[in-house]
N, C-alpha and C positions, 0 to 999 in steps of 0.2 A: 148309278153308284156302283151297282153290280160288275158294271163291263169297265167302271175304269181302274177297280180293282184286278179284276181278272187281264188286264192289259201290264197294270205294274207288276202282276203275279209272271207274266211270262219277261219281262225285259230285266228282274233282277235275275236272275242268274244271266245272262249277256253282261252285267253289267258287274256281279261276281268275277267274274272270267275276265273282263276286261282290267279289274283292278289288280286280280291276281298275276295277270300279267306284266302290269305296269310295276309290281311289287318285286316279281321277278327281274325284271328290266334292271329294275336300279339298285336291288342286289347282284346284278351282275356286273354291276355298273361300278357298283362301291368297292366290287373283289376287284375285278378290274383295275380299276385305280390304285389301289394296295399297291397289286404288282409288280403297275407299270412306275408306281412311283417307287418301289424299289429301284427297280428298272432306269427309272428315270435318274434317280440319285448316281447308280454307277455311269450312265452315261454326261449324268454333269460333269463325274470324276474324270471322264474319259475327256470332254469339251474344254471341265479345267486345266488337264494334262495338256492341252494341243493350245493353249490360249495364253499356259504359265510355265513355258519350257525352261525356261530360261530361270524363272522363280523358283521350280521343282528343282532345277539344277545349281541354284543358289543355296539351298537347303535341304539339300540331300535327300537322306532318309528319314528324316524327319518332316512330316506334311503336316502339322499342326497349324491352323490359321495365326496369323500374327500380324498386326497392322499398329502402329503409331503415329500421333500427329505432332508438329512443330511452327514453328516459327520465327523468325531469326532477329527481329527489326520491327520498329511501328514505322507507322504509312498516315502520308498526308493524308489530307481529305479529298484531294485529287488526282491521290494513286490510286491505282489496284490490289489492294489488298489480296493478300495469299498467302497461303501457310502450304506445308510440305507434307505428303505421305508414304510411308516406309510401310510398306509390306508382305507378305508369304503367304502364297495359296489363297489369295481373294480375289474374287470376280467382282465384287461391288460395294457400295455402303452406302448408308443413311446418314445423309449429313443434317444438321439442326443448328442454327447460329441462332443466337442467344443474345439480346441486348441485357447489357449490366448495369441496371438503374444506379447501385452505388458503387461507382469504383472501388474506393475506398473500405468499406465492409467487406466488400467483395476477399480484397487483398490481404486483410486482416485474418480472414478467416483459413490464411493458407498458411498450411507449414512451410512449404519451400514458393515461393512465387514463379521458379523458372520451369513448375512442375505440377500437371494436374495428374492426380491418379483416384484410384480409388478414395483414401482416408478423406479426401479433398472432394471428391463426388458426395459423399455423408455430409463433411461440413456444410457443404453450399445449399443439399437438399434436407440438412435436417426438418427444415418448418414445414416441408411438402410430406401429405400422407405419400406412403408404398404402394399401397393394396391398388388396383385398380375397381373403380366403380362398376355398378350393373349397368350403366348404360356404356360404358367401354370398355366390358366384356361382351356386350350385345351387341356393337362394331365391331369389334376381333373376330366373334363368330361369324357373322353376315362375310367380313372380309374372306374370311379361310376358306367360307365355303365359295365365296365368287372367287377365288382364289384355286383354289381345285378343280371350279368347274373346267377355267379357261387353260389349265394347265393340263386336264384331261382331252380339251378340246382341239390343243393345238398339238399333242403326243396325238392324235387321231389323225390330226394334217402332216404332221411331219416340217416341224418347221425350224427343227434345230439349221439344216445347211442353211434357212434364211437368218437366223442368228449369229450362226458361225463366221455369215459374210459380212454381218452387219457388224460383228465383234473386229475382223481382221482389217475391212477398209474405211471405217469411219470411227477406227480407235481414237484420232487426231482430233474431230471435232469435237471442240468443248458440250457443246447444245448435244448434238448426237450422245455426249455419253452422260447424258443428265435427264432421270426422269423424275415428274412429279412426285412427291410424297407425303401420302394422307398418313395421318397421323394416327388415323384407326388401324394403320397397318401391322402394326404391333402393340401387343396388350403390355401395354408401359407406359408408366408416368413423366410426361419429359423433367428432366433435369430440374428446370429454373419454372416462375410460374409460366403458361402457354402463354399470358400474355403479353411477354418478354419474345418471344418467338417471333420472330421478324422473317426468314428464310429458313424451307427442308428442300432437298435434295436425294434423288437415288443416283450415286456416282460408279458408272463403269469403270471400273481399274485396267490397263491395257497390262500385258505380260512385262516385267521388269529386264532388264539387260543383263544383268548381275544380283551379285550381293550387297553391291556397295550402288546401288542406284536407287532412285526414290521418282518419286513424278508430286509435279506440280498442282495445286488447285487453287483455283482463282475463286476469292469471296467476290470480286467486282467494286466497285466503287463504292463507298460506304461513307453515311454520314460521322462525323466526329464522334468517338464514343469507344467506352470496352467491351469486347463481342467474345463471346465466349462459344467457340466451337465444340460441338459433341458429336462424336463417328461413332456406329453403332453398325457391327457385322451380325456373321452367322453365331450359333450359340449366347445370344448375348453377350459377344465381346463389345466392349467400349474404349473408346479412346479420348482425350480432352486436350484443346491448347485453348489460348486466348489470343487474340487478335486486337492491337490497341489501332485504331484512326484517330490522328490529333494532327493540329497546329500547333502544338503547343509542344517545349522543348526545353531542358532545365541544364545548369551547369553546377556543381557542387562543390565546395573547397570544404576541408575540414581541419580543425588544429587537434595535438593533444591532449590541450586541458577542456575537451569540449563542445567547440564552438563548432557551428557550422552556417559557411553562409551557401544561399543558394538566387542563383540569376538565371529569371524565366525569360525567352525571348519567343519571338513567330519562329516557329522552323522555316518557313520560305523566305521571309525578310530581314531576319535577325533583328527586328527591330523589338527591345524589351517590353514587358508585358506586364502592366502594374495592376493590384488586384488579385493576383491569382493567389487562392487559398493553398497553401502549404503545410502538410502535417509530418512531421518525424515519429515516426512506430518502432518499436522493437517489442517483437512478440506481438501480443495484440493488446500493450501498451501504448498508448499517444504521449510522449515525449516533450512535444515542443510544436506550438500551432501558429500562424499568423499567415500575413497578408505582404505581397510583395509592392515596394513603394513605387513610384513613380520612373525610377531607374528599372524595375524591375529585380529588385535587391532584396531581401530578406534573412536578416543575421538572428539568429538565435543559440541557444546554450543547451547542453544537455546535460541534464544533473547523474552523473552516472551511479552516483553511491544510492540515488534515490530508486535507481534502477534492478541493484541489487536483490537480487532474489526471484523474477518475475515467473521463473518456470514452477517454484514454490508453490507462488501466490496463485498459479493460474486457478481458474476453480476448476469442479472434477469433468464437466459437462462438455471443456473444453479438450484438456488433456489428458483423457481417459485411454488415448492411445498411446499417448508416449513412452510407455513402455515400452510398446514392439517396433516402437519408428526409430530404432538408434539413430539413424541418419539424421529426423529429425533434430533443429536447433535453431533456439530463442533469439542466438547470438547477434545477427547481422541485424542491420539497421534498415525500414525502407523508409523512403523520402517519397512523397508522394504529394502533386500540387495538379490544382483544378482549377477551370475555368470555365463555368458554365459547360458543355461537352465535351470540352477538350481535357483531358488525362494525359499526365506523364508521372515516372513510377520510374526510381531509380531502389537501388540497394546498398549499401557498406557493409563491410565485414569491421567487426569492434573496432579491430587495430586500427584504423582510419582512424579512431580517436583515441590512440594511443595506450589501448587497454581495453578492459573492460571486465565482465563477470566470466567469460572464458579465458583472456588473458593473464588475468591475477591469479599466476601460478606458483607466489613467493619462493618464486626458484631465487637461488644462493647467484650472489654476486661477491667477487673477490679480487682483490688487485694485489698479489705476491711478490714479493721483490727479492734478489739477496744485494750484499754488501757490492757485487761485482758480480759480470754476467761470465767469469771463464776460470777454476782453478786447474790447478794442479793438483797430481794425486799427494796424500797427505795433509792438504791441508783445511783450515777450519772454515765451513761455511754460515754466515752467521744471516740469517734471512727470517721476514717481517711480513704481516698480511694484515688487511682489512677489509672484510665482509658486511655485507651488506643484504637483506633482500628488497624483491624488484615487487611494489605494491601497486595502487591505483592514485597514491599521491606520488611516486615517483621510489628513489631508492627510501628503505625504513631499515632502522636498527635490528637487528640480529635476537634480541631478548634472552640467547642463550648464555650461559659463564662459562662452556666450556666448546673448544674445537679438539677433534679426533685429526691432528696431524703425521702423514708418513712421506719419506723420499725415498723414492725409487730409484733405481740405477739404469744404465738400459738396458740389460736382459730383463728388468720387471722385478728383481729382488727388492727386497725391503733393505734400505741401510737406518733407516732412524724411523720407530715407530711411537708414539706417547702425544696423553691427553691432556692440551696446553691451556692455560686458563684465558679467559676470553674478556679482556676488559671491557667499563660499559661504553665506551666509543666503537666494539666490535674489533678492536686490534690484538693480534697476538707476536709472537716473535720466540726466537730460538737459535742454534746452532747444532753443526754435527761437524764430526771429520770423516772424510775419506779416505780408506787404508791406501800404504805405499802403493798395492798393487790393485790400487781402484780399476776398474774397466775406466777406458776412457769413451766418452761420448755424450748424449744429454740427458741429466738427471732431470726428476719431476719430484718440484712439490706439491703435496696433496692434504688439503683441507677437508673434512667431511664434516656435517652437520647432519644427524637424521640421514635417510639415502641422500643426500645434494651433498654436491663437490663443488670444488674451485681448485683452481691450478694453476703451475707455471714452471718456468725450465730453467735450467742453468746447465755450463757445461763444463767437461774436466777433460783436459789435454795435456798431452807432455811435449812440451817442449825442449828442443835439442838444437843449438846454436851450430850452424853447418862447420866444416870443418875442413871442405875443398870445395873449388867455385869449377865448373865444366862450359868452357865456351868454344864456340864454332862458329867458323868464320865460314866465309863463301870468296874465292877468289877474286868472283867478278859481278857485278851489278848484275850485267845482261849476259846473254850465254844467246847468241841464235840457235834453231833448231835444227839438231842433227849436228850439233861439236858435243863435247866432252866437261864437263864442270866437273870443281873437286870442291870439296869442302876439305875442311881442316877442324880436326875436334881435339881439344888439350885441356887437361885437367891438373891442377894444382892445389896443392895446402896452401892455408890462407899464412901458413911462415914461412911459405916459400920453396918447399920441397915438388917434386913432380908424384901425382898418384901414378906411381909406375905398375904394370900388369893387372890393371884394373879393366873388369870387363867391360863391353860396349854394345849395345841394344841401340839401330837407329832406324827410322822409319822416313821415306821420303813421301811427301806430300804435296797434292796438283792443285791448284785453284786461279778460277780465272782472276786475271789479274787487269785492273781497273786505272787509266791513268788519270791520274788528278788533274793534270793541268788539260786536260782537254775540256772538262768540267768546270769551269771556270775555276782552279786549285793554282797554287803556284808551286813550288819548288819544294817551298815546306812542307807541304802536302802530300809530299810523294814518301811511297814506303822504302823505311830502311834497309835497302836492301845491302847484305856486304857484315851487316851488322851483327852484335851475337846477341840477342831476342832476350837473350836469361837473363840480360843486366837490364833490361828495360821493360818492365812489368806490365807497363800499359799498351806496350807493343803487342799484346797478344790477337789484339784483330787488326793490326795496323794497315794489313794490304788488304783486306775488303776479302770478302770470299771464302776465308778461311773456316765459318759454319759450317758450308757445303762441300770443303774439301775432299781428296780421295786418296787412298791409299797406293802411291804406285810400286815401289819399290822397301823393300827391309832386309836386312841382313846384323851381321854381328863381326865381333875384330874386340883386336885388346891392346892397348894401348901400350907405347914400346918404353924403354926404362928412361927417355923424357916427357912422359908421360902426356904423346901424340898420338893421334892416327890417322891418317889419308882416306878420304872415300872418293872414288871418281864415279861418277854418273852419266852415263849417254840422254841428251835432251830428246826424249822423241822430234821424229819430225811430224809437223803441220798437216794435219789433216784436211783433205780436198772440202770439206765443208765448214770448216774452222775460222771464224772472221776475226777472232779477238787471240790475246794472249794467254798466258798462263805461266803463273809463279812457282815457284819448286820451294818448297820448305823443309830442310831435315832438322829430324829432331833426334836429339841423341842423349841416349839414358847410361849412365856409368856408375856401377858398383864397384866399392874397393873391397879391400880384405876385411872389413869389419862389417859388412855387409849396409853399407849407408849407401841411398842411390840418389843423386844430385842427375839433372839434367838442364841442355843447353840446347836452344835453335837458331839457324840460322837461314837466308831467302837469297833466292835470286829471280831474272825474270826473263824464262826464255821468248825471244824475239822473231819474228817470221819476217825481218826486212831491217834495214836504217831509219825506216820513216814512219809514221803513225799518221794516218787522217782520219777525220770525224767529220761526219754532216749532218746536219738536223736543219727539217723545214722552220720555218717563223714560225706558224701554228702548223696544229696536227689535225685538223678537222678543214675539211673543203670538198666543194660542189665539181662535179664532174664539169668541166673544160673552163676550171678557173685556173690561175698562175700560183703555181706554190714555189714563196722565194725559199730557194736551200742554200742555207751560211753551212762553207765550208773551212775548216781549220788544221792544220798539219804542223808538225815539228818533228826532231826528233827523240830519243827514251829518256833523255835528260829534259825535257821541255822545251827545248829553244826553238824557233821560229824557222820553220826554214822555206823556200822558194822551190816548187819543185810541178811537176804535172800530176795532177790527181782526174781519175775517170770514174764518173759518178753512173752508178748500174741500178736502176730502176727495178724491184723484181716486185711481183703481185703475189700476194697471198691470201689464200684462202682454207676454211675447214671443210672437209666432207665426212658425214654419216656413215659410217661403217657399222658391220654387227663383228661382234668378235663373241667367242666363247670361252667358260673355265676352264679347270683341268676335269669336275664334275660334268661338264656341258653343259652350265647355266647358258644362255644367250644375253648377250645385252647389246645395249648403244655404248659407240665410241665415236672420238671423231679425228680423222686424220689431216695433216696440215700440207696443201699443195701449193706449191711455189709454181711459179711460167714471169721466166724473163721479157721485158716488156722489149720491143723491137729496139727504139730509142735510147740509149745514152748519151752520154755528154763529157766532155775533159774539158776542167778548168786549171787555171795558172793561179798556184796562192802568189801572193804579193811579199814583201821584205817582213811583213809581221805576220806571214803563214796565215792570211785570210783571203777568202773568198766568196761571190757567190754567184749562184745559178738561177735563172727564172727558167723552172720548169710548168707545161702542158697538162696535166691531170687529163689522161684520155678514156679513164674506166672509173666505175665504181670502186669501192673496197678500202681493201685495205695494198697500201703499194711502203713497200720496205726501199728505203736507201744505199745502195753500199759505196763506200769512197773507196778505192784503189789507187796507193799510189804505184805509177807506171814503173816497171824493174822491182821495185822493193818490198811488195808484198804492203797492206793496207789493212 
């Protein structure tokens, strides 16, 4: 007993020493770690910076984490479900998909349905305790510290460059950037119950391109049903979407006093879907429920008046936030039908049914009239109105005895202000005068009830019966290019006298000019040319083109004591790229001595030949080295048919990409139009009725342009 005392008596201090060392050890161990996981942090920053260049540069100076999820679309049962994520400065997440036992509740319990967020995280987990339990705070611990160990262990190997390469060449693969994730890995309660938990996931995020990029994530093939996704980063950031898988697929019609029907069909086969339970919600009100028949059909009603008030009625448990959720709103409808797993889930906004508890904004309706829509200054305007407002049975009586009526003038002055009595049909009425020296222009009548208006216009002009007529003539129809045209401009009193030394303002005007009869027009068709314009009012686009007109020529002159003047004109000549013609227009403006300005036009149409041809294919679309027949047709300025040789010129056209710059040096795209004449032409003989035609080769792609030429005369 003695000796194996005296044996223990020497090996405890050895055995002191040893522990004191091991004590030391893993106090150096523990500093150590501190450090390096400072250490470690800024070199994450340094790994994130080289991983997120492009993320860092999407987001400047601001490095805040930031990540959200979406989704665009539900998915067959035999797609690949996926949803979308958006985000800044994250290396990875914890993903958690969520089966949603009750659609329906589910959806109910959301303010916005196209939006999961925090308020929407509470509602869904209100029945779930927060706290986490002592045996998953006893995981969390166990985790953290096998967590540290291995993160001390591999800061000791040096294994960032095998992560760095593992980050840069297997960002692509899906599996590669997908690891396990135990649930003890963070001391937190999931979302929904765990046993709703179907898939977790640790997701690598690869570096984004931009700001405006995002990357894809595949749920994979999923049975029918609503999956509710939950992202969980650094800091306890979270993110939520939902993910619907169904066959099932709805169509909605609605009226405004109510009704709604809706037709369920298979998404893949369209063939309707009898059975599927249907419920109409507003708020987390149930509306209207039933079953769709045999066709697939389901017609119900929705009482709206019965609906009134629902964000009142909600209890407190529910809308305890809606104070701070302005956004928040009761208003929209959702439609939502079942079929054993299969979910679909549509939404309305009220107005879809014609109203509702946001739209019944008994705004003012009113229909104002006067005696006549035009006076003259001085005289009496004698005008009538009835008001109405806009309810939830449709227009309703006014209830008021009195309208606040004023009319405006157009600068905004007041000329008649007073408070009309309002009978119980909502009609009132009245008159005012407008002074001799009214402004002319348009007046506004103004009804006000409380802030609401109603309104309407009338206008006051003075009329002056003319007192001399200015017309201008044109020598000649046609003018070839490069002679001399004159016009002739004369003005007279309507008793007969000439406005002698009356001034003259005239402007000559280009526009290409269009023949009618080659367009299948006849004679009638063609513009007046010759003619004086001011006597015929509906002549004012007569020759085509005149929108796009141009100004070429202006000048002034005064008319001599038979109250004439001459203008002569040189026709440009035809420019070498120039296929068509062009119309000359002067328009000529004449002030007499009383300072009244009457104006007259008249046209002619300068010519580049005797003869005109046109060619157009049969059709305009065809196959490289097919026959395109091209009808040829010729006459000349007057229409008539005439015999003569026309050479048909083949050219290709095409656009090229150019960059061109501002006067700032923005850069952009442009594109310019290159033409290449094709080797091949052809000359054909019109016939006695100026027809022809050509079986032409198609030897290229594209686009190939026609030109007719007739030979000597210009084409």
């Amino acid at each position: 007993m003695s000796q194996t005392m005296g044996r223990a008596a020497r090996f405890l201090p050895t055995l002191a020493i040893y522990s004191l060392v091991i004590i030391v050890a893993l106090g150096l161990a523990v500093w150590r770690y501190s450090n390096t996981a400072e250490g470690g942090r800024t070199s994450d920053r340094a790994q994130s910076e080289a991983r997120n260049v492009a993320g860092a540069r999407a987001g400047g100076a601001n490095t805040k984490p930031f990540f959200s999820l979406s989704t665009g679309r539900t998915y067959a049962s035999d797609d690949r479900a996926r949803l979308w994520v958006d985000y800044r400065n994250v290396n990875e997440l914890d993903f958690r998909v969520y089966r949603v036992n009750d659609p329906v509740e589910f959806f109910k319990g959301l303010d916005d349905p196209h939006r999961m967020g925090e308020d929407e995280r509470r509602a869904v987990a209100a029945a779930r305790r927060q706290k986490p339990s002592l045996l998953e705070r006893l995981r969390a611990f166990k985790s953290w510290f096998n967590t540290s160990v291995k993160t001390y262990v591999r800061g000791q190997l040096r294994r960032e460059s095998r992560r760095a390469f593992n980050a840069k060449f297997r960002a692509d693969d899906e599996t590669g950037d997908r690891l396990p994730l135990n649930v003890a890995d963070y001391a937190r309660v999931p979302l929904l119950n765990p046993d709703q938990l179907v898939s977790s996931w640790r997701q690598r995020l690869a570096p984004l391109e931009d700001e405006y990029d995002r990357r894809m994530v595949s749920l994979g093939k999923r049975e029918p049903g609503v999956y509710l996704v939950e992202a969980i980063g650094a800091n306890d950031l979270r993110a939520y979407t939902v993910a619907v898988v169904t066959d099932l697929t709805m169509i909605s019609k609605t009226t405004r006093d109510g009704e709604v029907m809706i037709y369920a069909v298979n998404r893949k086969t369209g063939a309707p879907r009898a059975g599927v339970n249907v419920e109409v919600v507003k708020g987390r009100r149930a509306l209207a429920s039933g079953a769709t028949d045999r066709s697939g059909i389901l017609k119900a009603g929705i009482d709206k008046k019965a609906n009134t008030g629902d964000r009142a009625n909600t209890p407190p448990a529910e809308s305890g936030e809606e104070a701070d959720d302005a956004e928040a709103s009761p208003d929209s409808y959702l439609i939502m039908a079942r079929e054993r797993d299969n979910f679909a889930i549509s939404d309305l906004d009220s107005f879809y049914f014609g109203g509702g508890e946001g739209d019944s904004d008994n705004s003012l309706i009113g229909y104002i009239y006067t005696d006549r829509p035009v006076y003259r200054p001085a005289q009496k305007i004698y005008f009538k109105g009835v008001l109405r407002r806009r309810g939830d049975e449709g227009y309703e009586m006014i209830g008021a005895r009195s309208v606040n009526v004023s009319v405006e003038d157009p600068n905004g002055g007041k000329i008649f202000e007073r408070v009309l009595p309002l009978s119980p049909r909502g009609t009132f009425s009245g008159e005012v005068e407008t002074a001799a020296e009214a402004p002319l222009g348009n007046y506004r009548v103004i009804a006000q009830i409380s802030e609401q208006t109603a309104s309407s216009y009338f206008e006051v002009e003075e009329y002056k019966k003319p007192e001399y007529k200015v017309q201008v003539t044109a020598t000649q129809k046609f003018v070839p290019t490069g002679a001399e045209a004159k016009f002739s401009v004369e003005a007279r009193y309507f008793f007969g006298a000439p406005v002698a030394d009356a001034e003259v303002k005239y402007y000559v005007y280009r526009s290409r000019h269009y023949h009618a009869w080659l367009y299948g027009g006849g004679e009638d068709d063609a513009d007046g040319f010759g003619t004086n314009e001011s006597t015929e009012e509906d002549d004012e686009w007569g020759s085509y083109g005149y929108a796009t007109s141009e100004m070429v020529r202006e000048g002034e002159g005064t008319l001599d004591e038979r109250g004439r003047m001459s203008v002569t004109f040189q026709v440009p000549e035809a420019g070498e790229n120039d296929s068509w013609d062009y119309s000359y227009r002067l328009e000529a403006q004449v002030t007499d001595a009383s300072r009244r300005t009457m104006q007259g036009s008249a046209s002619f149409t300068g010519t580049r030949g005797q003869y005109v041809a046109y060619a157009a294919p049969e059709r305009y679309v065809y196959t490289k080295g097919d026959t395109a027949k091209i009808a040829v047709k010729a006459g000349d300025y007057e229409g008539r048919a005439v015999t003569t040789k026309v050479t048909l010129r083949f050219v290709e056209q095409h656009y090229e990409k150019v960059k061109r710059k501002t006067e700032d040096g923005y850069e952009y795209d442009d594109y310019e139009r290159r033409e290449r004449e094709l080797e091949k032409s052809a000359e054909v003989m019109t016939d006695a009725a100026g027809m022809a035609s050509y079986d032409y080769y198609v030897p290229v792609s594209g686009y190939i342009y026609v030109n007719a030429v007739v030979a000597g005369e210009g084409g």
